[in-house]
N, C-alpha and C positions, 0 to 999 in steps of 0.2 A: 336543940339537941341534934336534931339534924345538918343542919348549918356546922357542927363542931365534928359531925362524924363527915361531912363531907369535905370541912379542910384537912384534916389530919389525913383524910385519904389521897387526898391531893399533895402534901406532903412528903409521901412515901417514896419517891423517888427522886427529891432532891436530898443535897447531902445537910447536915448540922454547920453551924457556925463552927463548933468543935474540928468537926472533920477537917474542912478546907486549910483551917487553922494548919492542922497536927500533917496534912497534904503538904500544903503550901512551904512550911517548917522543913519538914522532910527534903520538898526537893530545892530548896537553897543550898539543904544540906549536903545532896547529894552532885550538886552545880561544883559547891565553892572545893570539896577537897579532890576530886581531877583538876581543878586548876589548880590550886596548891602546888600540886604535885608536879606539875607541868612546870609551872614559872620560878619554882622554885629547887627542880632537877631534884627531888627526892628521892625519885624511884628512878631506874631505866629501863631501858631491853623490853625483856620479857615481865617484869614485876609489874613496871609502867601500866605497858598496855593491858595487862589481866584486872589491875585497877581500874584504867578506864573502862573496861567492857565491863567490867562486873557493878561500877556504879551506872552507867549507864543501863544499861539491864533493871537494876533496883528503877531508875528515875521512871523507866519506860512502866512498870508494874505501879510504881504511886500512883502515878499517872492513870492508869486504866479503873486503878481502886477506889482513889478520892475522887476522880475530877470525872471521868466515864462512866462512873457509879455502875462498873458492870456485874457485882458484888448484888445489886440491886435487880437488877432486871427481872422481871416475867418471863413465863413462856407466852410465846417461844421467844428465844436469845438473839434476834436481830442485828442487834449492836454485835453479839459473841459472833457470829456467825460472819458479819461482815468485816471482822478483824481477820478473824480466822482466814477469811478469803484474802485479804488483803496482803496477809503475810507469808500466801501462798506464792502470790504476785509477784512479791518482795523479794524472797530467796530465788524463786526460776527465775528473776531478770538478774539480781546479782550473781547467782548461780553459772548462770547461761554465761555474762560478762568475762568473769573471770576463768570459764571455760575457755573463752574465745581469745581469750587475753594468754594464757597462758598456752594452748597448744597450737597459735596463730602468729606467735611473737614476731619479731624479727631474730634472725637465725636458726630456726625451725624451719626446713627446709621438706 
């Protein structure tokens, strides 16, 4: 009995056969139609790109749900916490970039 309550406890933080499955599904899914879309000139301009950011965006959440299992975590949120930081990182250097890019250009004088 013991033995069975302590694999099932050990259990609890990976994901199901199901999951990865309905994960893995997902983000093919979410792969193959911005390239569709791309190699195939369905969308342009602005349509285009709000497709690719918006599936992107989805991949990036599959991603965190099936395969990060952050759905899953304990406290405290370690994993959440060092995303969180992460994406703090992410926009001040993009951020900062495209600051420097844009009021440092050439002919900005």
């Amino acid at each position: 009995m013991d033995q069975h309550n302590a694999h099932h406890g050990h259990e609890h933080g990976h994901g199901t056969f199901k999951q990865y499955l309905v994960g893995f599904v997902l983000s093919i899914v979410l792969t193959i139609i911005p390239l569709l879309i791309v190699l195939n000139d369905l969308l342009q301009g602005t349509a285009a790109i709000v497709v690719l950011i918006g599936t992107g965006a989805l991949q990036f959440i599959v991603q965190l749900l099936f395969f990060m299992h952050l759905r899953e975590e304990k406290k405290p949120r370690y994993n959440l916490m060092s995303l969180l930081f992460g994406l703090v990182i992410l926009v001040t250097i993009v951020g900062g970039s495209m600051w420097i890019m844009l009021y440092n250009g050439v002919g900005h004088h």
